[in-house]
DRENKOL-942166 format. One record per residue: residue number from 1; residue in one letter; x, y, z of N, C-alpha, C, CB in turn. Coordinates in Angstrom, 2 decimals. Glycine has a CB too. Layout:
N
{k: NUM, r: a, n.x: X, n.y: Y, n.z: Z, ca.x: X, ca.y: Y, ca.z: Z, c.x: X, c.y: Y, c.z: Z, cb.x: X, cb.y: Y, cb.z: Z}
...
//
This chain:
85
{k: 1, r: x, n.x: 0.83, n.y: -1.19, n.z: 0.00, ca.x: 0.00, ca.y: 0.00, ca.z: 0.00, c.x: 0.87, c.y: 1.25, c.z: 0.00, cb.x: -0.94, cb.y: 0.00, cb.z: 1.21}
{k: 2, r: x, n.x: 1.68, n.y: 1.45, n.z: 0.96, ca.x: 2.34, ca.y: 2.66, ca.z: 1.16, c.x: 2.18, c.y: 4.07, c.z: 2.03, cb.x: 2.34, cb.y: 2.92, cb.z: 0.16}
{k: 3, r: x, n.x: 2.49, n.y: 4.67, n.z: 1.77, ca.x: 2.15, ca.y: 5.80, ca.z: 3.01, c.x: 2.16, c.y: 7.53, c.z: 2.13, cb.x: 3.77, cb.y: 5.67, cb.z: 4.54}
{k: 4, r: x, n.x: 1.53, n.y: 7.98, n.z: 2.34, ca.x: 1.95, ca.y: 9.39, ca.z: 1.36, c.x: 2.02, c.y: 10.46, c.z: 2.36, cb.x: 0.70, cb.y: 9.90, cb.z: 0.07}
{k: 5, r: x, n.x: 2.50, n.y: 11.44, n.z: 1.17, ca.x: 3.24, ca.y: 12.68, ca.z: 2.00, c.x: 2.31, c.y: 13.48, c.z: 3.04, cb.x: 3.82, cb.y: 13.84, cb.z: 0.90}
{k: 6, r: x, n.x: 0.69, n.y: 13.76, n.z: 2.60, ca.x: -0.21, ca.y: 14.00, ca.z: 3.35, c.x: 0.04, c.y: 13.51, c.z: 5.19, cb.x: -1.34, cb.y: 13.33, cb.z: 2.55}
{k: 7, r: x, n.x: 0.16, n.y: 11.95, n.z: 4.67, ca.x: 0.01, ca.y: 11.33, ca.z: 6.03, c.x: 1.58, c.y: 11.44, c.z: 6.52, cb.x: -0.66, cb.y: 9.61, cb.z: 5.97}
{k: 8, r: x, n.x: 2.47, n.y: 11.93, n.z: 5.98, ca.x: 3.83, ca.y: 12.16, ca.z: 7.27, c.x: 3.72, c.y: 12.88, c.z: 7.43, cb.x: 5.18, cb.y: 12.10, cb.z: 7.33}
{k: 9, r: x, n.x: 3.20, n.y: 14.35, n.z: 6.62, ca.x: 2.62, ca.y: 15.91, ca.z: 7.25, c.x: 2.22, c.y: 15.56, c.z: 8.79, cb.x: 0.97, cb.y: 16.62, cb.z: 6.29}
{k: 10, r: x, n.x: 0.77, n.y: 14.93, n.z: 8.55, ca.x: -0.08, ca.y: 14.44, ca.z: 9.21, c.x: 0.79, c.y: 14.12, c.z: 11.11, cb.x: -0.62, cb.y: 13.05, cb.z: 8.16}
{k: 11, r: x, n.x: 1.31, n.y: 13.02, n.z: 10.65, ca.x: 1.99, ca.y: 12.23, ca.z: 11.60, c.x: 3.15, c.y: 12.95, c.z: 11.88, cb.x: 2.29, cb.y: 10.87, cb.z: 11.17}
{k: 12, r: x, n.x: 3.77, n.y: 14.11, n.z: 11.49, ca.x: 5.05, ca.y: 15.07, ca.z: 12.11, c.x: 6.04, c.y: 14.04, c.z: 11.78, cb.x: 5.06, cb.y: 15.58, cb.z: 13.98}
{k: 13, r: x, n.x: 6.25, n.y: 13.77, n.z: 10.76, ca.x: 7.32, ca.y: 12.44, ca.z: 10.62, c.x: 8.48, c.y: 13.47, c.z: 9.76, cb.x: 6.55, cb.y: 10.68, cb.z: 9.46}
{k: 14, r: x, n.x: 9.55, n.y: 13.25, n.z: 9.87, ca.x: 10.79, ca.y: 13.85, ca.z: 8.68, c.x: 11.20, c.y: 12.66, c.z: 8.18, cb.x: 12.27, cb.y: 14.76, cb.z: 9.28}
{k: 15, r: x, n.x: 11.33, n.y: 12.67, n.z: 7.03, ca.x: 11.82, ca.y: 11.76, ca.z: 6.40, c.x: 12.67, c.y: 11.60, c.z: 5.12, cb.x: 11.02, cb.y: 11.29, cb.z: 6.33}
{k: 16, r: x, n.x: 13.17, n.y: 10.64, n.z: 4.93, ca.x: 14.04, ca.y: 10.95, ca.z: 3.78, c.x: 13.45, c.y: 10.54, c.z: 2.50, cb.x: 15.37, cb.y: 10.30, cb.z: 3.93}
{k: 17, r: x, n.x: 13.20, n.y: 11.07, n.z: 1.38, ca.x: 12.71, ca.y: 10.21, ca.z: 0.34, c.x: 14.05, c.y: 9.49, c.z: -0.91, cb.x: 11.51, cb.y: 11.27, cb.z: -0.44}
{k: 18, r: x, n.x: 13.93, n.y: 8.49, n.z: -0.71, ca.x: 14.53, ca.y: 7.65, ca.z: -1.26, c.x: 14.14, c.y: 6.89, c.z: -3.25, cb.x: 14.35, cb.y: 6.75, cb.z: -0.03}
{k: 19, r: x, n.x: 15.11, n.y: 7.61, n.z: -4.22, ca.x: 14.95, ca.y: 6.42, ca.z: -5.11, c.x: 16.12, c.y: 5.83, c.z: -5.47, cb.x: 14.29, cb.y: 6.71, cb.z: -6.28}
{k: 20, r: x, n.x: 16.44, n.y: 5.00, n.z: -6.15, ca.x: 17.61, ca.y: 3.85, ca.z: -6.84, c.x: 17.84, c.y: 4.88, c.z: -8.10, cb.x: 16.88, cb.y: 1.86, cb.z: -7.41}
{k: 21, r: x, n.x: 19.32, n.y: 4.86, n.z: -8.05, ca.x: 20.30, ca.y: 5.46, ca.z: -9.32, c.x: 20.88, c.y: 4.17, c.z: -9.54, cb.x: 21.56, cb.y: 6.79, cb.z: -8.98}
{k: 22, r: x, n.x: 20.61, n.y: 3.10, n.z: -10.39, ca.x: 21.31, ca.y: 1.64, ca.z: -10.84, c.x: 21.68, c.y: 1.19, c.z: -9.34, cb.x: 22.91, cb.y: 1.78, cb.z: -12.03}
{k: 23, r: x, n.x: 23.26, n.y: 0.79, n.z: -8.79, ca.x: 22.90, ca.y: 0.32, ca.z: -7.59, c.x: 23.26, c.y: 1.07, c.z: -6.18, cb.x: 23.42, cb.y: -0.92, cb.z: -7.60}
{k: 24, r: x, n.x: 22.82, n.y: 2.57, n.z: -6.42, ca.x: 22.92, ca.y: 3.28, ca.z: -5.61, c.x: 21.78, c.y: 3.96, c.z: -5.18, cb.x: 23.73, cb.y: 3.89, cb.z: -5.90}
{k: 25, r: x, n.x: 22.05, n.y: 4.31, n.z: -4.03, ca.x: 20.25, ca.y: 4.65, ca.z: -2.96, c.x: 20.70, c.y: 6.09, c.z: -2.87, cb.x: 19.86, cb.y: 3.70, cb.z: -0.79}
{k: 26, r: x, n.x: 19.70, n.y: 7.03, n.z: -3.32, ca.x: 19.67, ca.y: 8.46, ca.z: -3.32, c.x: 18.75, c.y: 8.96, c.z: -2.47, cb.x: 19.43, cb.y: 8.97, cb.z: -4.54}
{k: 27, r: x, n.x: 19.28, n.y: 9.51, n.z: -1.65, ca.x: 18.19, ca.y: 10.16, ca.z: -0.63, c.x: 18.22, c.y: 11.43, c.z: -0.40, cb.x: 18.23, cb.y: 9.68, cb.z: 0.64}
{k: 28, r: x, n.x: 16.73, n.y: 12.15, n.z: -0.38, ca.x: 16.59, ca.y: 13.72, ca.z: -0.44, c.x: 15.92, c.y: 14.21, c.z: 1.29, cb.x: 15.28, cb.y: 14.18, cb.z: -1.97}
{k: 29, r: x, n.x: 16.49, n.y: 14.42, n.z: 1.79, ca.x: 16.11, ca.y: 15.44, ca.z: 3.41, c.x: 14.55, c.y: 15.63, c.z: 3.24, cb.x: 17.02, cb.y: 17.43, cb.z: 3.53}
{k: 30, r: x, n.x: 13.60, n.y: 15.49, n.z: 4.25, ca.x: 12.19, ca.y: 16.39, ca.z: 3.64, c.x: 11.85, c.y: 17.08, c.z: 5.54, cb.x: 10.34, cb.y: 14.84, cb.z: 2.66}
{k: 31, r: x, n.x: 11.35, n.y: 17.71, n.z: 6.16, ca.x: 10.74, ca.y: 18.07, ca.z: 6.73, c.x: 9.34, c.y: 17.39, c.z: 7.00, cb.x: 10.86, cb.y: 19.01, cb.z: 6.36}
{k: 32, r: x, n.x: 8.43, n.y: 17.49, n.z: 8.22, ca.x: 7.65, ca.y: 17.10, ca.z: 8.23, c.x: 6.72, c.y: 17.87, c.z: 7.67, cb.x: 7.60, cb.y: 16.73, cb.z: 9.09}
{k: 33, r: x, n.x: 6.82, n.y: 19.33, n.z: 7.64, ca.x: 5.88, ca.y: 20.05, ca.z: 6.82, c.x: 5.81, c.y: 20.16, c.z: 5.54, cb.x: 5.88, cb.y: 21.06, cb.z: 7.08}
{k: 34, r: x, n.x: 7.03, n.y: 19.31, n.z: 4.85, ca.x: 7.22, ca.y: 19.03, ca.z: 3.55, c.x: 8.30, c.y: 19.87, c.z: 2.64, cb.x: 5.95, cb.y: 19.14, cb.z: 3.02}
{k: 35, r: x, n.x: 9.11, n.y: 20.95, n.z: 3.33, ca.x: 10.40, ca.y: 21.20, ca.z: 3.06, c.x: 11.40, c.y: 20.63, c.z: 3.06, cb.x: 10.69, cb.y: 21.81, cb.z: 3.49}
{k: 36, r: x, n.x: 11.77, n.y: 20.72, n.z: 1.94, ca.x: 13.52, ca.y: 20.07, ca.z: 1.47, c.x: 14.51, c.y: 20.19, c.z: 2.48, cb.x: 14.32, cb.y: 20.95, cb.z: 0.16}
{k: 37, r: x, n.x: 15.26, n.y: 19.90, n.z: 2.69, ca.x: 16.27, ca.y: 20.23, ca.z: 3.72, c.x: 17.62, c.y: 20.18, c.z: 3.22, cb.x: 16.17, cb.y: 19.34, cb.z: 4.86}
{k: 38, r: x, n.x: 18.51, n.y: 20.90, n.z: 3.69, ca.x: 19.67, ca.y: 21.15, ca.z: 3.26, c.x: 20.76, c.y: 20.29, c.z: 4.36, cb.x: 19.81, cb.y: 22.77, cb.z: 3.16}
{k: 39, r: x, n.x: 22.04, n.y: 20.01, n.z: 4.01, ca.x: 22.67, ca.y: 18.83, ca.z: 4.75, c.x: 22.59, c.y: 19.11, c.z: 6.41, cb.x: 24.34, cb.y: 18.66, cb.z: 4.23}
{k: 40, r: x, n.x: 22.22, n.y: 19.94, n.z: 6.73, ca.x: 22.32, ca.y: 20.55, ca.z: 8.18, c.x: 20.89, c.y: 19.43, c.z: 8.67, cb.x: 22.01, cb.y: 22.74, cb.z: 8.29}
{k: 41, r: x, n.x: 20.25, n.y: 19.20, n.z: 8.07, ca.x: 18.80, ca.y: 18.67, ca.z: 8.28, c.x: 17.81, c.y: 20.01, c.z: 9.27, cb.x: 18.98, cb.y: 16.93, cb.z: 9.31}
{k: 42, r: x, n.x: 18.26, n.y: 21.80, n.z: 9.52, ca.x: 17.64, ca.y: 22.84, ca.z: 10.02, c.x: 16.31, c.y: 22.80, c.z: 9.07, cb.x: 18.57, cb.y: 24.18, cb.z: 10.00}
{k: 43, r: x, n.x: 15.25, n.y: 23.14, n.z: 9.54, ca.x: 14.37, ca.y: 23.62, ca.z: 8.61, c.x: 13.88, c.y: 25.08, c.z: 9.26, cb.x: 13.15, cb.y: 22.49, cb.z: 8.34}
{k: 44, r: x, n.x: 14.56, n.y: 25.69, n.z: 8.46, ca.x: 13.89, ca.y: 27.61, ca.z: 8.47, c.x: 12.40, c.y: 27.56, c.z: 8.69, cb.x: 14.07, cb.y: 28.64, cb.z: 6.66}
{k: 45, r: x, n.x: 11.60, n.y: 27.03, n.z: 8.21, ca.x: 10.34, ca.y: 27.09, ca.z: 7.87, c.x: 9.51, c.y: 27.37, c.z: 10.10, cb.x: 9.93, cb.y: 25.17, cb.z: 6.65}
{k: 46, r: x, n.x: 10.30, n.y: 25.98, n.z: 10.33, ca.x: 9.63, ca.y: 25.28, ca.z: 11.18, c.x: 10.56, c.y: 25.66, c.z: 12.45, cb.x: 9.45, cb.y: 23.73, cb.z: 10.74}
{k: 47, r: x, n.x: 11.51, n.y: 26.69, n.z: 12.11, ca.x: 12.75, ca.y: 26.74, ca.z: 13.14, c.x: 13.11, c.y: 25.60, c.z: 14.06, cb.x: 12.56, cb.y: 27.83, cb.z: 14.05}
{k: 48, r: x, n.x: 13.19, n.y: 24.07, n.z: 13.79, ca.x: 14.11, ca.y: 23.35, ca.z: 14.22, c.x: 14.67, c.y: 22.42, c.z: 13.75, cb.x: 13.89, cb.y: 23.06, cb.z: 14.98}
{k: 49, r: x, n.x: 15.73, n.y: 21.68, n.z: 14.35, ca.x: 16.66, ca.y: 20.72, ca.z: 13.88, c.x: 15.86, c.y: 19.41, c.z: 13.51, cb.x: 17.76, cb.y: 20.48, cb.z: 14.97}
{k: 50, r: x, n.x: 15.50, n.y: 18.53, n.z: 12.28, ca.x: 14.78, ca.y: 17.95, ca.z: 12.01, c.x: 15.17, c.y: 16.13, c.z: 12.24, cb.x: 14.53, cb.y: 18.56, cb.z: 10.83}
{k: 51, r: x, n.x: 14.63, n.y: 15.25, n.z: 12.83, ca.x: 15.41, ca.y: 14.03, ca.z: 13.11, c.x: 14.52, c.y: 12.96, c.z: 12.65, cb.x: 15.84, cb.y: 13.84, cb.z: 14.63}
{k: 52, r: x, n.x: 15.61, n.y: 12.61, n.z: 11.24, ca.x: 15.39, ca.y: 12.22, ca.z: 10.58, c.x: 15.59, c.y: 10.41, c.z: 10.25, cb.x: 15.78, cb.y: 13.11, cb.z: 10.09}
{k: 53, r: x, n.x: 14.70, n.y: 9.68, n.z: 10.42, ca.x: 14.67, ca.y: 7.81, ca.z: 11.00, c.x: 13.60, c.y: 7.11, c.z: 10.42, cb.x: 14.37, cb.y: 7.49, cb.z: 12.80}
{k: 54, r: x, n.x: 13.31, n.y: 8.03, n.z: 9.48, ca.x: 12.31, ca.y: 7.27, ca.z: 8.00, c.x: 12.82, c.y: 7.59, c.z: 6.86, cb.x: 10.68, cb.y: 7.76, cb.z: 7.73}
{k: 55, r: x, n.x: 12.82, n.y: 6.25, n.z: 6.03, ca.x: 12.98, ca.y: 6.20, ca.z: 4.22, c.x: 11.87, c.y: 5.79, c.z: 3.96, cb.x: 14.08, cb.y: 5.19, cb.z: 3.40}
{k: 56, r: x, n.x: 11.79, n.y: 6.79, n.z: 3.14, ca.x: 10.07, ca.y: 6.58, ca.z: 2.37, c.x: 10.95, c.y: 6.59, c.z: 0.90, cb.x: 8.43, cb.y: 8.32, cb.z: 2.64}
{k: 57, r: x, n.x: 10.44, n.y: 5.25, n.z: 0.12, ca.x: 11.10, ca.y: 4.29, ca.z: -0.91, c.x: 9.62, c.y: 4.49, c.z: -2.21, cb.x: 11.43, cb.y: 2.24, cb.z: -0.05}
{k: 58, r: x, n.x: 10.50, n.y: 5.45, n.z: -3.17, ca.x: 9.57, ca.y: 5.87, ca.z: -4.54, c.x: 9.66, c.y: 4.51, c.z: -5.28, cb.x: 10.26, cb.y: 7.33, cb.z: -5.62}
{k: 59, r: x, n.x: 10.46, n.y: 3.69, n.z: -5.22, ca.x: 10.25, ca.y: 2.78, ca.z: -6.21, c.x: 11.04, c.y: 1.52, c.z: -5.86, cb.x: 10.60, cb.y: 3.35, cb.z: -7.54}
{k: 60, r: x, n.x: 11.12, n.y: -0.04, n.z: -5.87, ca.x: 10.92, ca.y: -1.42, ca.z: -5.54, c.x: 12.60, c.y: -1.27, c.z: -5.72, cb.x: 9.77, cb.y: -2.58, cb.z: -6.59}
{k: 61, r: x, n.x: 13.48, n.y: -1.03, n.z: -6.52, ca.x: 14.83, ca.y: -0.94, ca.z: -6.26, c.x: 15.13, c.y: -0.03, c.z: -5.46, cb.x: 15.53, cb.y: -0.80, cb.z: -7.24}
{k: 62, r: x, n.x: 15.01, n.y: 1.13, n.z: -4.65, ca.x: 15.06, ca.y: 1.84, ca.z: -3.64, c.x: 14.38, c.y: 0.75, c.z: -2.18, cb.x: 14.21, cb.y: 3.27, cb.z: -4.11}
{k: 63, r: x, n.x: 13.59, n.y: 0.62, n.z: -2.31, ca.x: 13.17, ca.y: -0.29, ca.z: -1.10, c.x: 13.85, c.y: -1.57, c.z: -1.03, cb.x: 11.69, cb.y: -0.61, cb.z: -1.14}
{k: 64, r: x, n.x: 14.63, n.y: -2.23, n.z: -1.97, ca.x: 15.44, ca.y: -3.26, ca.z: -1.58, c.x: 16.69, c.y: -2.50, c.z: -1.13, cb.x: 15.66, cb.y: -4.33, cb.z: -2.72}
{k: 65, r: x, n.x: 17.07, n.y: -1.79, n.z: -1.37, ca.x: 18.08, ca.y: -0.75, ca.z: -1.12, c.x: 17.92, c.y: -0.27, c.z: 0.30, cb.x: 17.95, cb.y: 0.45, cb.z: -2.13}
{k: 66, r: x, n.x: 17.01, n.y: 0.30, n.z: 0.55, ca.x: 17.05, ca.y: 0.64, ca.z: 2.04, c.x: 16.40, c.y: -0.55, c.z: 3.26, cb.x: 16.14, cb.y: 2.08, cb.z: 2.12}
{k: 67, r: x, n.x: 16.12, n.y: -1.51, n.z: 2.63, ca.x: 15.79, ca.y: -2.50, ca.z: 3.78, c.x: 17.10, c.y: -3.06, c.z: 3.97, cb.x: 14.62, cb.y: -3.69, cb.z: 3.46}
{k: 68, r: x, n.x: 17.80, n.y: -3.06, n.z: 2.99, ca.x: 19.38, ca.y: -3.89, ca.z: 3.36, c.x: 19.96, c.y: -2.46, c.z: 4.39, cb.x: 20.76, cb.y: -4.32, cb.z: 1.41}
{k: 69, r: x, n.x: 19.90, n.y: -1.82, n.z: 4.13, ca.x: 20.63, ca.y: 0.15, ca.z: 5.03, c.x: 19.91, c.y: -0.54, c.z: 5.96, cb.x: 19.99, cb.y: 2.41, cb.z: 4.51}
{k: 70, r: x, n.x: 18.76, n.y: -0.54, n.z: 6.16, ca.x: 18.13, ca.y: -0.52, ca.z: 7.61, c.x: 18.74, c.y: -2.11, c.z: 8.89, cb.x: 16.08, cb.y: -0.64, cb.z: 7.17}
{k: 71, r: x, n.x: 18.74, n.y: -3.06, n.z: 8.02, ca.x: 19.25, ca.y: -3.88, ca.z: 8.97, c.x: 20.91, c.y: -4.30, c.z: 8.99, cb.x: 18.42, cb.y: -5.03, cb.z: 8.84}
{k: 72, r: x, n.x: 21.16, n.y: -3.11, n.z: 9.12, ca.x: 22.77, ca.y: -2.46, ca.z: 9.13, c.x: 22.77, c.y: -2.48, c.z: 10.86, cb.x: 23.03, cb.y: -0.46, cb.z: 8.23}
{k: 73, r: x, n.x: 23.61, n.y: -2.49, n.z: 11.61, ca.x: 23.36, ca.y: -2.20, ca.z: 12.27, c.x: 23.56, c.y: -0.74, c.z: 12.88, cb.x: 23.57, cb.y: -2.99, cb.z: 12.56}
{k: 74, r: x, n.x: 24.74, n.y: 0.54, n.z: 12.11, ca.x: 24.66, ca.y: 1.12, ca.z: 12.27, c.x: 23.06, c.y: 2.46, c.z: 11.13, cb.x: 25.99, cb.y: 0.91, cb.z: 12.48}
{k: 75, r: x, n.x: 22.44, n.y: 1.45, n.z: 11.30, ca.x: 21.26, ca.y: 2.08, ca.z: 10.77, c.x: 19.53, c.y: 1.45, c.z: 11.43, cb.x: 21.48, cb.y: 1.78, cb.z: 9.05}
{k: 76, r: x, n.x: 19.89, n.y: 0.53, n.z: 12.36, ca.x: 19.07, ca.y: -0.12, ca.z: 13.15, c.x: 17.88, c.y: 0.72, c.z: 13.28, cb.x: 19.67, cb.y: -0.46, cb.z: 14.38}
{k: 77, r: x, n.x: 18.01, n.y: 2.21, n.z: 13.76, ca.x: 16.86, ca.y: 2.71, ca.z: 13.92, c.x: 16.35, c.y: 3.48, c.z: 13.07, cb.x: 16.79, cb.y: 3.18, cb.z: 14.83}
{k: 78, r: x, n.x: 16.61, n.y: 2.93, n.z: 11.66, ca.x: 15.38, ca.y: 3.66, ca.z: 10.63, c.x: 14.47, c.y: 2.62, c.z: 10.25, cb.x: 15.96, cb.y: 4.35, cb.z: 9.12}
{k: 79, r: x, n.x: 13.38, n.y: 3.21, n.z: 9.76, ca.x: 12.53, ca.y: 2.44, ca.z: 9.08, c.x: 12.02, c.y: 2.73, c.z: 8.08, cb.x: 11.75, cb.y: 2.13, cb.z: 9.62}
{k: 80, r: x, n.x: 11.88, n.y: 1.87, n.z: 7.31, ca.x: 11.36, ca.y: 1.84, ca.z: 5.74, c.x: 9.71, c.y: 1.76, c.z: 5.20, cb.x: 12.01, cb.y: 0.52, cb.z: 5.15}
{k: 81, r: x, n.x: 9.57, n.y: 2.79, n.z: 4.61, ca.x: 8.15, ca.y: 2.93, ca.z: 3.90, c.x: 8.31, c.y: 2.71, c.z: 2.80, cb.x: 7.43, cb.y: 4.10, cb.z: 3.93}
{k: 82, r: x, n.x: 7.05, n.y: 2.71, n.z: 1.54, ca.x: 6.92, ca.y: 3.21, ca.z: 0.53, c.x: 6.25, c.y: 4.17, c.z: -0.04, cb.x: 6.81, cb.y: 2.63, cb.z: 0.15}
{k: 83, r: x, n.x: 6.39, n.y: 5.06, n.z: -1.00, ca.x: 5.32, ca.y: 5.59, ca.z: -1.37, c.x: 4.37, c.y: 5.48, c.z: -1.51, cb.x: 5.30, cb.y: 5.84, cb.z: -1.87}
{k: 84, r: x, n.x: 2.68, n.y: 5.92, n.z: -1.51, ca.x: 2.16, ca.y: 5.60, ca.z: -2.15, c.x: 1.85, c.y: 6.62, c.z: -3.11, cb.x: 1.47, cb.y: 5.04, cb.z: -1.63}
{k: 85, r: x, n.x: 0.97, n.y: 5.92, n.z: -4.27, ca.x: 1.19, ca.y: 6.28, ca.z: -5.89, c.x: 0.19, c.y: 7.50, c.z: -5.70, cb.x: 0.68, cb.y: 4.91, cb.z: -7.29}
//
């Protein structure tokens, strides 16, 4: 099913959105209010430091990609979504 951006608004979630470049995992900063974030993970918008422990996975090679990241152990405490469409 998946989860959409509405509902991490929703849920105050920051998260990273994740797709596959061949066999590399690209991930973009988001805010929970839905601002981009710059490497600092600050969001101006919302004036605070954003902590960030969700991949939300645009597409089925990104989500094999970050379920292997996640049971890393130095990545233990993220968890993996998907989009939904």
């Amino acid at each position: 099913m998946g989860i959409t951006v509405r509902e991490l608004e929703d849920r105050k979630r920051d998260y990273f959105l994740a797709r596959s470049s061949g066999e590399d995992l690209e991930m973009e900063p988001f805010c929970c209010c839905g601002k981009a974030l710059e490497q600092d993970y600050f969001c101006t918008d919302c004036n605070h430091k954003c902590n960030l422990t969700l991949i939300v996975c645009e597409d089925a090679g990104a989500l094999a990609l970050a379920k292997k990241l996640a049971s890393s152990p130095d990545f233990h405490k993220f968890e993996v979504e998907t989009l939904a469409k």
